[in-house]
N, C-alpha and C positions, 0 to 999 in steps of 0.2 A: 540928482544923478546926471553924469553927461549922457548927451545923444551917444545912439552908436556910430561909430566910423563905417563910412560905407565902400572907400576906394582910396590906394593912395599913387600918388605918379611918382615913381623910383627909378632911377638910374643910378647904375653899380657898377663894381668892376667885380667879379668874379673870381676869388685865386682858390685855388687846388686844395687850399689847407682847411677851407672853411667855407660856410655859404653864410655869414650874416650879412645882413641888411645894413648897407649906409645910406639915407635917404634924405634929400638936398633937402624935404620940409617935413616936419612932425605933424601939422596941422594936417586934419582932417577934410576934405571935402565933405560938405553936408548934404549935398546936392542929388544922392545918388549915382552919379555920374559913372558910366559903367566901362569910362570907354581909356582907364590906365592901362598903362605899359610898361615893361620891363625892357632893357638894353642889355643884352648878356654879350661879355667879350670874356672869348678864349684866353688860354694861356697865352704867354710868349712863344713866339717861334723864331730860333734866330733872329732876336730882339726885334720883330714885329708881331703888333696884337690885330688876331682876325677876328674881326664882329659879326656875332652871330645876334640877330634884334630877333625878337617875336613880339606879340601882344597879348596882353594876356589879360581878359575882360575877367576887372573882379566888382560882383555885385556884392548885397548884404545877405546875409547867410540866409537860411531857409528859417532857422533856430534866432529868437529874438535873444536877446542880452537878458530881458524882464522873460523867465521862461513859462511863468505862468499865465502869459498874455495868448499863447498858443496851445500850450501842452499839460494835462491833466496832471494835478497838485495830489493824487493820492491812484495813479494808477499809470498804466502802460500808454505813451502817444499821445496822440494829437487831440485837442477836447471834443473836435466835433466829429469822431471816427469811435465810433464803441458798440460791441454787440448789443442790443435793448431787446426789449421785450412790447411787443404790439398789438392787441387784443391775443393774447396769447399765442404770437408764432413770432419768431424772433425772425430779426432782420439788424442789417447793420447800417448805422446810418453814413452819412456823410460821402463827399463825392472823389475820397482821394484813391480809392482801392478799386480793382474791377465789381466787387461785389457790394458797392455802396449803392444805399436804397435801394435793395432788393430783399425781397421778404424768404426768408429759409425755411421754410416746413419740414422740409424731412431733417434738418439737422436739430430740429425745434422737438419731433418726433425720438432721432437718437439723443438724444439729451434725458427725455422722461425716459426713454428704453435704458440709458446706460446708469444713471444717477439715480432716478425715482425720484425726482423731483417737482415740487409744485410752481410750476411757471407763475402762478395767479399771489403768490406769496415771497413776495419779494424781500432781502433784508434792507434797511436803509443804510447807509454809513454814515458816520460824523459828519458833521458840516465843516467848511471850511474852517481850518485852524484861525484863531486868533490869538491865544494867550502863548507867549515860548518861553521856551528858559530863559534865564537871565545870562549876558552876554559876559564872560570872563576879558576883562579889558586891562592890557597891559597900556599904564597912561604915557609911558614915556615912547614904548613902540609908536602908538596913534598920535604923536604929536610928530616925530620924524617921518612917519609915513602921511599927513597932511602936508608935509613939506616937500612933498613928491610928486605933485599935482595928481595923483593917481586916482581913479575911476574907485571907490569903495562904497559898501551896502551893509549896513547894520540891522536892513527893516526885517521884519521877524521870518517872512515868507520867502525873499532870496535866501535868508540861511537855513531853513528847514529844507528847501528845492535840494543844497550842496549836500544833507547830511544823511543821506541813501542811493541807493541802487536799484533795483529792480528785485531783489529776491524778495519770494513768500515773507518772509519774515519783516520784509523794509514794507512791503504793501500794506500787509496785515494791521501793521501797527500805527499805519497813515489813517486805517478805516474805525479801530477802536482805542488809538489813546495817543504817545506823544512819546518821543526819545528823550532819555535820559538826560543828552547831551548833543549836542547841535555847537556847527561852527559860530564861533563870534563876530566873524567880520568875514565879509566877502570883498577879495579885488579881481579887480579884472584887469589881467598885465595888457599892454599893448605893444610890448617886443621883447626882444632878446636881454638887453640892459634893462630894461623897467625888472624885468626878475631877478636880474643878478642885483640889481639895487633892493630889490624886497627881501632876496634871502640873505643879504650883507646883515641887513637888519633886525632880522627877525635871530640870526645868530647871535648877534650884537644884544639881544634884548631877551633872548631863550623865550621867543614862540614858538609855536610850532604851524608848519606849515603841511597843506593836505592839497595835494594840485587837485584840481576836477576839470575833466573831459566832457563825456558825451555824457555822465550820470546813467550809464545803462548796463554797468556792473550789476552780477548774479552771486557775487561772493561776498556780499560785506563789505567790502573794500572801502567805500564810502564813508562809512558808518566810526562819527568818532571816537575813540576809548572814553568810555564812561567815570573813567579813575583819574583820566588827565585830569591835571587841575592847571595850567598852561592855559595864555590866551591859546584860541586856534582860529588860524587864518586858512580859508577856502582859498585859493588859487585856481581862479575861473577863467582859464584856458582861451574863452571862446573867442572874444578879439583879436587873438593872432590867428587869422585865417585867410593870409595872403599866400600865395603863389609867389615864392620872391624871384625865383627864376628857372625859365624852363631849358633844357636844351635840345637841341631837333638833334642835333650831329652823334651826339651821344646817347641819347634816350634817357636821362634822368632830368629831374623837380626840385628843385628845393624848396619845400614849403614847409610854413610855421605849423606848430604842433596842434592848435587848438583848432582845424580844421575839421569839420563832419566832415562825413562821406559821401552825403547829396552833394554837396557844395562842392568835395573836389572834384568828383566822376561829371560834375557840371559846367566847372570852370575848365577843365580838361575837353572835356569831347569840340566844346569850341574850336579847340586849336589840335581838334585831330585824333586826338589821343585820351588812353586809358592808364589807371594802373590794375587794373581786373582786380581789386581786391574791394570784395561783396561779401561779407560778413550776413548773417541775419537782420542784427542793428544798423546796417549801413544806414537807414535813414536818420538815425540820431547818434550814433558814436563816434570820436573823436582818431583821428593818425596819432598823436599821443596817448590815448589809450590804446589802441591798437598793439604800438612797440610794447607798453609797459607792462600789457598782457601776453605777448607773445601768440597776439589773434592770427583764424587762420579765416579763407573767406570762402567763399561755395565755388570759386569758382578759378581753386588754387592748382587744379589738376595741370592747365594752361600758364598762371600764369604765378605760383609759387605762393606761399604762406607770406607773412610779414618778414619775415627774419630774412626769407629771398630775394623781397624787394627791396629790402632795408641795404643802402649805401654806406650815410653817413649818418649821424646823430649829436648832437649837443646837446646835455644834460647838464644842469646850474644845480648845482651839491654844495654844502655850507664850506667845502674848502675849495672851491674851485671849480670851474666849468671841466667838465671831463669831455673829450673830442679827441680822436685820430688826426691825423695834420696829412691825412692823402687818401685821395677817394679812387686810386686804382681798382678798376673791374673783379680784381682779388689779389691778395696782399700776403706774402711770411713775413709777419712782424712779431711775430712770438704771440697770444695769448690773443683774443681778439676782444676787446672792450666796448664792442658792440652789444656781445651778449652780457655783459654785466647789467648794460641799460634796459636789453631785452628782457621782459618779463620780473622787470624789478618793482612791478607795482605801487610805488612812489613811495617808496621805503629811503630810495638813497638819492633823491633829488628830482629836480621837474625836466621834462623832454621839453625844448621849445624850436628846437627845428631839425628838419629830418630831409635827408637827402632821397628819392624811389627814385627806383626803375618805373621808367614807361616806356606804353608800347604804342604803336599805330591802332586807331579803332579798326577791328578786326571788320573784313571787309567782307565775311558773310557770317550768319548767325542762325540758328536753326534749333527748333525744338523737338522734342521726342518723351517717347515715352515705352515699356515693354511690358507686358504684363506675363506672370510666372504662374505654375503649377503652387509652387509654395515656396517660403522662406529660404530653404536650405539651397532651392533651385537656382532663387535669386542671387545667394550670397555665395555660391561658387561660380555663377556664372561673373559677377564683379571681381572676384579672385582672378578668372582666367585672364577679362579685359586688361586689369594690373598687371599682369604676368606680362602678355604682351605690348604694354604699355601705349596702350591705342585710348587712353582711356578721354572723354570728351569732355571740357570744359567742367561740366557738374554732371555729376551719375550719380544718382540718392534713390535706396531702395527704402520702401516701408513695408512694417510686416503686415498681417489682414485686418489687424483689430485698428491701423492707422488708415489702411485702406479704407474700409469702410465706413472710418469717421469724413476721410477724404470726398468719398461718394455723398455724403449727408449735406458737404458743405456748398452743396449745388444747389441754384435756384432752379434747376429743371434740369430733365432727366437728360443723360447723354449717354453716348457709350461705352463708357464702364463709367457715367454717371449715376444711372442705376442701371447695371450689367443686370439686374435679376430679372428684369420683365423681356417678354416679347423672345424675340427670333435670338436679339444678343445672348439671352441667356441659354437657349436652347445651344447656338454656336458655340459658345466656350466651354459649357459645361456636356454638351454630350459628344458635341464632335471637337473636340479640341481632350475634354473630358479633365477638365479643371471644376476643383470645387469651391464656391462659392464663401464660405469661409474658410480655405485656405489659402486664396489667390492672393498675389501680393503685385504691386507694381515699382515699380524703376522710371523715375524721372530722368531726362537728358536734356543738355544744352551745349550744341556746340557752336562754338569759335574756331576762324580762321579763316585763311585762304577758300574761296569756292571748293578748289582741287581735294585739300587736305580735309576739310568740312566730307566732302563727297565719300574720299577712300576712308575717313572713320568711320560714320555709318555705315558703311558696306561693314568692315569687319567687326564692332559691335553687332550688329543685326544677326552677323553669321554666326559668332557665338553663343548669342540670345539662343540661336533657335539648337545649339547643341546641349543648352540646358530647359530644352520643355518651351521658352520663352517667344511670347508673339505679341508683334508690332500694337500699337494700341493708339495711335496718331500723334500730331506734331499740338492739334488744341490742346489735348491732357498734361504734354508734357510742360506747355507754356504756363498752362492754370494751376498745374500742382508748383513748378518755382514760385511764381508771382505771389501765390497764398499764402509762401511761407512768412510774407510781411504780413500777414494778417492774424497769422496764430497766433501770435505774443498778445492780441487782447482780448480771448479768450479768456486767458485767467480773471479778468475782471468783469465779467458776466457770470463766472463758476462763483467769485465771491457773493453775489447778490442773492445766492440760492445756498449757502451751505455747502459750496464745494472749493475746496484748495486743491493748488494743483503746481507744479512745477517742471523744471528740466533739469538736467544734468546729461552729462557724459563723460568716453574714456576713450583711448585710444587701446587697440590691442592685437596681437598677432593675428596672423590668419586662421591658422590654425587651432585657435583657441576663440575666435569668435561668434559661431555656433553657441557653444558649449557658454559665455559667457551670460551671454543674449538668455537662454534660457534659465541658465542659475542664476540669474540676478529677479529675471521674473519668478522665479517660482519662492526666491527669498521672501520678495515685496508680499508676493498673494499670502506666505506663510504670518506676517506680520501683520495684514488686514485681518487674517482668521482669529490670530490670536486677541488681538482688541476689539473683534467685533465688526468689524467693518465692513459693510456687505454689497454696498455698491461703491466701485473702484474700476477706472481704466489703469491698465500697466502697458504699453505700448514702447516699440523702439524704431529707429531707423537706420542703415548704413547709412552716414552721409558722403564720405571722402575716402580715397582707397589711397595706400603707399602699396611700394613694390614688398613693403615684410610687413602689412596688415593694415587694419580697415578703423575707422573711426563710428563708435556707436551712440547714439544720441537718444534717451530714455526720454518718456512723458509719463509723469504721474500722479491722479487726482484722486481723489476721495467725496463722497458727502460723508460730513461729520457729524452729522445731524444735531445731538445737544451737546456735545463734547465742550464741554468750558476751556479748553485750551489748544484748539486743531492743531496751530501752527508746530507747537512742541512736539503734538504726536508726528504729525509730517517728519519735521527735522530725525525725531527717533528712526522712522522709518527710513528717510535718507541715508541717513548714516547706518542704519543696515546693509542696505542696498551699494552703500560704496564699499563697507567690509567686503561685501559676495564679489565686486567688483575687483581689490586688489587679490583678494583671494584666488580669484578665476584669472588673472594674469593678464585685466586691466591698470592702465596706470590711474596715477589720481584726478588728472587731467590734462585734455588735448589743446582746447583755447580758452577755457572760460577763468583761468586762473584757480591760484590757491586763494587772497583773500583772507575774511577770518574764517570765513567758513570751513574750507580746507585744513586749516594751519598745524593741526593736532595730527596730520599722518604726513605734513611734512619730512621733518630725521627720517621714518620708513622709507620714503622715495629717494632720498639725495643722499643717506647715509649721514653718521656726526660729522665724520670729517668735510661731506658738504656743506652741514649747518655751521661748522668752526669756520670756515673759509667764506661764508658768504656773510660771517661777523665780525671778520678783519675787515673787509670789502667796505660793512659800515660805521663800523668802529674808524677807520681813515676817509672816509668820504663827509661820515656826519657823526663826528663823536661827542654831540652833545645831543644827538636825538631831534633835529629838528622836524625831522621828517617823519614822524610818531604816529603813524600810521596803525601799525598793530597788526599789519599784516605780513604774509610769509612765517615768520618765527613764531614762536611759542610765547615770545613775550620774556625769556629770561634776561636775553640784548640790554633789557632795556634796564631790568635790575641794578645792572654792571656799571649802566653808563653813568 
């Protein structure tokens, strides 16, 4: 296999209609060398071109090419970062998170309090896969595709890496047994042409092709049709992760698709700037996953969803590269084909380069945090901040039962790290006269200008305090964002004990998010009763507010204790849980995508005449199915074709 490319030195011209890459040499520096540049020149003006230069340090990604050299092969992150267990109190190892090697007792303590679980009896999981499926190899495709000098991986462990995502279901089945079906061949493009030449190909020869990003999909997405009987080619994204050009004058990037989000918020601040989009996954998700999910990020209030910062895009579909031919600030051109790309989950072709908005790094930053009487207090109090549109960078309310998981996850006590002891708890609970499980708190992080920083917190604060709500400091509110990278490997310490657990969310009115919030919990607890199931957290959060409603973000575990099939009962229960959801006047989903997981209340949300329309769409883009994913539709598409 080749090395990975680490930098390349590119000078361009830049036209309006497009941002590909022409670059005087293909050949890689080996050397590390971090010290490339890009040349960006203007349009024409009155037949002279003004040059705008920057530089643009591009190192090697954070994520290796070989992902198993870094990142666990049957669970969430990074191998040397994972909750354990250590003469019986848990702690977390490794040094990349504020709470590495530090020992947790009290979260060690609500663990047995919430689970019942025996810390001393641990399950083991399978050892490393060796045996895989046998690879479906189309002979005449891999002989035109060796004539392409192109970077490919047939060994068993790159193609298991490509052929999941992150949900319960994709974990579960990493820890006791093997998929079905697994991609055949892994490539890794290295630009724009190298993919239009793979999918020339793959048309030409009827494979199918499955692009792969960051692998940190919650829907299935990943995951290949079991029925295919098609070679299938992984399309591994990750070597286009150049910056191909930046613009100061303007404020937009052009950068290749297969970009993480450490790497660009990295190679960015370099040169000054952001594009404030901070997902959950930011540390391993892709800018082409991102569009093709129509992801939003924590910290959208400031600086907009993907679709806001989204300019321009190029997407390579079996008949054609599909692109707009002008990158005006906003455009009447009839029908906007941006959003065909957005949220098309790699159904209708691969994203390989994508134009954002950026901004200047905001030149102050400040943490916060409020704590509430109760839920209902918090969530009209985020209602009013919407209302007046004050609202700060990221404002994420949880209700008590996250609360006090939140409190657990401290290596010593603070205050509202355990609010219950001493003077703190006297303070809140009698002169304040907040009750201890009903208190809930609101994370805040703002961006901006000193001035605008200043006069937000003034007027959130004042509103806090017309709902019950008091200031709770600037460390709580740093430590509850920053932890949010650390929840996601929870679930792989609940596995080692008999508990599954998962997320979902929806998006929904204002006025019906109360009302949501409690009938979807009281749905879940009605289906733990019915199967027996007696210790269970059901937990939600507000994460992100629009001006006509709020975004809710569910957490849900179980021990299963001898149940021979957890995962199934989970899913049943999910799929409860999302009926209560569109029922209560949730949609199907905010950013996590439909997926296969979704797929089945697809027509419910978009209507037939959506689903007819978005099967012309790939019925003319890819009318022989290359791009055979399996997700979004039902699956009938594919019958037809």
């Amino acid at each position: 296999m080749a090395t990975d490319r680490s930098s390349f030195l590119v000078k361009q011209d830049v036209r309006l209609s497009h941002c590909s890459m022409s670059a005087e040499s293909k050949e890689a520096p080996t050397n590390g060398d971090s010290n490339s540049f890009v040349e960006v020149y203007s349009a024409e003006n009155n037949g002279q071109q003004f040059r705008k230069a920057v530089k643009v340090n591009l190192t090697p990604s954070a994520i290796p090419k070989r992902r198993q050299e870094l990142l666990k092969w049957n669970g969430w992150g990074y191998e040397d970062s994972k909750f354990a267990v250590r003469k019986g109190v848990i702690w977390f190892t490794g040094n990349r998170y504020p709470i590495g090697e530090l020992e947790l007792p009290y979260f060690t303590q609500w663990t047995k309090d919430v689970f019942n679980v025996d810390l001393s009896k641990p399950i083991t999981p399978q050892p490393p896969i060796s045996k895989f499926p046998d690879p479906i190899i189309n002979t005449d495709f891999m002989a035109e595709i060796r004539k392409c000098n192109l970077v490919i991986s047939d060994d068993g462990m790159d193609r298991l890496f490509r052929a999941h995502g992150h949900t319960l279901h994709d974990i579960y089945i990493l820890r006791v047994g093997m998929f079905a079906r697994i991609p055949d061949l892994v490539i890794w493009p290295d630009s724009h042409d190298e993919v239009v030449k793979i999918v020339e190909l793959a048309t030409k020869y009827n494979v199918v092709i499955m692009p792969y990003g960051g692998g940190t999909s919650v829907t299935c997405a990943n995951s290949c049709p079991e029925e295919e009987k098609r070679m299938i080619v992984s399309l591994d994204m990750s070597q286009m992760n150049r910056i191909l050009w930046l613009d100061r004058d303007n404020l937009v990037a052009c950068i290749e698709a297969g970009i993480i989000g450490q790497d660009l918020e990295k190679e960015l601040k370099i040169n000054g700037f952001t594009t404030g989009h901070e997902p959950d996954s930011h540390e391993f998700s892709s800018l082409g996953g991102w569009v093709a999910t129509r992801a939003s990020g924590m910290k959208k209030n400031v600086y907009g969803n993907i679709e806001d910062l989204l300019v321009h895009v190029r997407m390579v579909t079996p008949t054609g590269v599909l692109e707009k031919h002008t990158q005006g600030p906003r455009v009447s051109i009839g029908p906007d084909f941006n959003h065909v790309v957005l949220g098309s989950e790699g159904t209708l072709g691969v994203i390989t380069e994508v134009v954002l908005k950026i901004r200047p790094l905001p030149a102050c930053k400040k943490y916060g945090s409020i704590i509430f009487p109760d839920f209902e207090s918090g969530v009209n109090c985020m209602r009013e901040i919407a209302k007046k549109r004050c609202q700060p960078a990221s404002i994420r309310l949880v209700d008590n039962e996250q609360f006090k998981f939140g409190q657990a996850l401290k290596a010593e006590p603070s205050f509202f790290g355990h609010i219950t002891d001493g003077f703190k708890r006297f303070y809140v609970t009698k002169m304040k006269g907040y009750n201890v499980h009903k208190m809930v708190v609101a994370t805040l992080l703002f961006e901006g200008e000193q001035s605008t920083v200043e006069n937000q917190e003034k007027m959130v604060y004042e509103i806090a305090h017309q709902f019950g709500g008091m200031p709770a400091g600037e460390v709580n509110g740093q430590r509850g964002y920053t932890l949010t990278f650390v929840i996601a490997y929870i679930r792989d310490l609940g596995f080692d004990f008999n508990i599954v657990a998962e997320s979902f969310e929806t998006s929904v009115p204002w006025d019906r998010t109360l009302s949501l919030c409690r009938n979807v919990k009281g749905r879940v607890a009605a289906e733990c009763k019915a199967r027996g199931i007696l210790h269970y957290l059901m937990t939600c959060r507000v994460t992100q507010t629009y001006d006509a409603g709020s975004v809710v973000y569910f957490y849900f575990a179980f021990n299963y204790g001898d149940m021979p099939d957890p995962c199934h009962v989970y899913e049943e229960i999910e799929e409860a849980a999302r009926n209560e959801i569109l029922a209560s006047g949730g949609s199907l989903s905010h950013h996590h995508g439909i997926g296969k997981v979704r797929k089945k209340w697809y027509r419910q949300q978009v209507s037939s005449q959506g689903v007819h329309l978005f099967r012309a769409i790939k019925h003319k883009l890819d009318p022989t199915n290359i791009f055979a994913s399996g997700n979004l539709d039902s699956g009938e598409l594919k019958a037809k074709l």
